[in-house]
N, C-alpha and C positions, 0 to 999 in steps of 0.2 A: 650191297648190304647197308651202306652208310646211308641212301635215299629211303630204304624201309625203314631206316631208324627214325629216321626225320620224319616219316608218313607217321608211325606210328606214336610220334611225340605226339604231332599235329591234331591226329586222332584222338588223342587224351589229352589234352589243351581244351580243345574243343567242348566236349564230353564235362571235362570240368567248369569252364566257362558258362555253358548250360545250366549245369546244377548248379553253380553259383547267383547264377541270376535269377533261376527258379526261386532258390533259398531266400536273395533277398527282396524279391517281389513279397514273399509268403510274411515275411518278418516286418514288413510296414504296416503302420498303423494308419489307418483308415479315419480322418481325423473330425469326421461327424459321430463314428462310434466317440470318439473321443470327448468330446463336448456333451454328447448324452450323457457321459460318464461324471463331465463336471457338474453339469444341469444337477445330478445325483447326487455329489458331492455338497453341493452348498445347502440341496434340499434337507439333505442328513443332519448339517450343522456347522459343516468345515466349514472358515475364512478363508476366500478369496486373496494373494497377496500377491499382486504385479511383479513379475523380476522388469523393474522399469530404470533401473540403474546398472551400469556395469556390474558392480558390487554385485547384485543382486543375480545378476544374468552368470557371473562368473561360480558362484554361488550353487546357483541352480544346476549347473553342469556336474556338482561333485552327490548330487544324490541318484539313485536310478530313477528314469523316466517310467512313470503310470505304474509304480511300486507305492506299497504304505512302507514307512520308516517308520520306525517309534520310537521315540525321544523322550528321557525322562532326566529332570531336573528338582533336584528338590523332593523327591518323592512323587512328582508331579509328570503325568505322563502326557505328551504329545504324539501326534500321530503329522506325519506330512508326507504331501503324495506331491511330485513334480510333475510337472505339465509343460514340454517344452513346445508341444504341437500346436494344441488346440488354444490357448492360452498366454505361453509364455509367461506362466505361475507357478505360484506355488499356494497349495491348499495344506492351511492348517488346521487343527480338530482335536478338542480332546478326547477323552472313551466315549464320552456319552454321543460325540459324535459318530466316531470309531463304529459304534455298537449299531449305531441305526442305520448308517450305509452297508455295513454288514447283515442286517436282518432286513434291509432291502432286497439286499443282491441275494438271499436265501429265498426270499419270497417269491422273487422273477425266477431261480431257478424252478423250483417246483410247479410255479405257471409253466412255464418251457415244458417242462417233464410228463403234466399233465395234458396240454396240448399235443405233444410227440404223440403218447400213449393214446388219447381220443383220436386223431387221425390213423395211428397204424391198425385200428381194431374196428373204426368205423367202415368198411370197404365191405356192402354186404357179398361183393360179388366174387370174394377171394374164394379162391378154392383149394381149402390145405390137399384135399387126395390127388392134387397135380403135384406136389411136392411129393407124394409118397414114400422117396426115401430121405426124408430126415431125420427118420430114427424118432423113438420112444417118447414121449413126455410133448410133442407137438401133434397138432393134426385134429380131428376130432378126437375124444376123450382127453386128450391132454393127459394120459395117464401120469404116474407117482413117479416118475424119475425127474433130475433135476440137470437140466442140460439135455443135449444128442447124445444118446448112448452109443449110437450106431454099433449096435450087436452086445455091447457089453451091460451086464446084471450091473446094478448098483446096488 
């Protein structure tokens, strides 16, 4: 009994180990995404500022990495985004900065969204009657329901 226990820890160690290193494979930052991101950053209007000092480096460790923080002093708002990857900065910005890297990244979404969408619908050779059962509101006519009904009235 005592060696199944063991097999069975073994087995879940294991199993866990796995998913653990799966996890933090997925949870790295890929650190040319990350530099596009600055390239983005300074484009908007954020200042570039070295953590070139312990001070600075120490510093930089207490804000979250590739997050906006916003900071207001005086009435006076700040935005800063740490960069400990690509970098080793930290980018400072105020709204007007703030606002244009944001309506950047709004812009590339909907490029994305719009490119998804022209590719999924460009294919003349798809054939929705090979699907046949996906239910109501797909296929040819695309009928009035919203979603797969599969069998049920909306």
């Amino acid at each position: 009994m005592k060696t199944i226990l063991s097999r069975s820890r073994r087995i879940a160690l294991t199993a866990a180990s796995g998913i653990l290193t799966i996890g933090l494979a997925a949870c790295q930052t890929d650190p040319r995404s990350m530099k596009l991101k600055d390239d983005h950053l300074v484009a908007a209007g954020f200042v570039q500022k070295a953590a070139d000092t312990p001070t600075r480096q120490e510093m930089l460790k207490h804000l979250p990495p590739h997050h906006f923080v916003r900071h207001e002093t005086s009435g006076k708002v700040t935005y800063l985004f740490a960069d400990p990857v690509a970098c080793g900065c930290l980018y400072v910005g105020d709204q007007k900065a703030y606002d244009a890297y944001r309506s950047y990244q709004q812009q590339q979404q909907l490029i994305e969204q719009k490119r998804l969408s022209a590719e999924t619908m460009s294919d003349p050779a798809w054939d929705w009657d090979a699907w046949g059962g996906v239910g109501p509101g797909y296929g040819p006519g695309f009928g009035t329901t919203v979603g797969p009904a599969y069998g049920k009235v909306w």
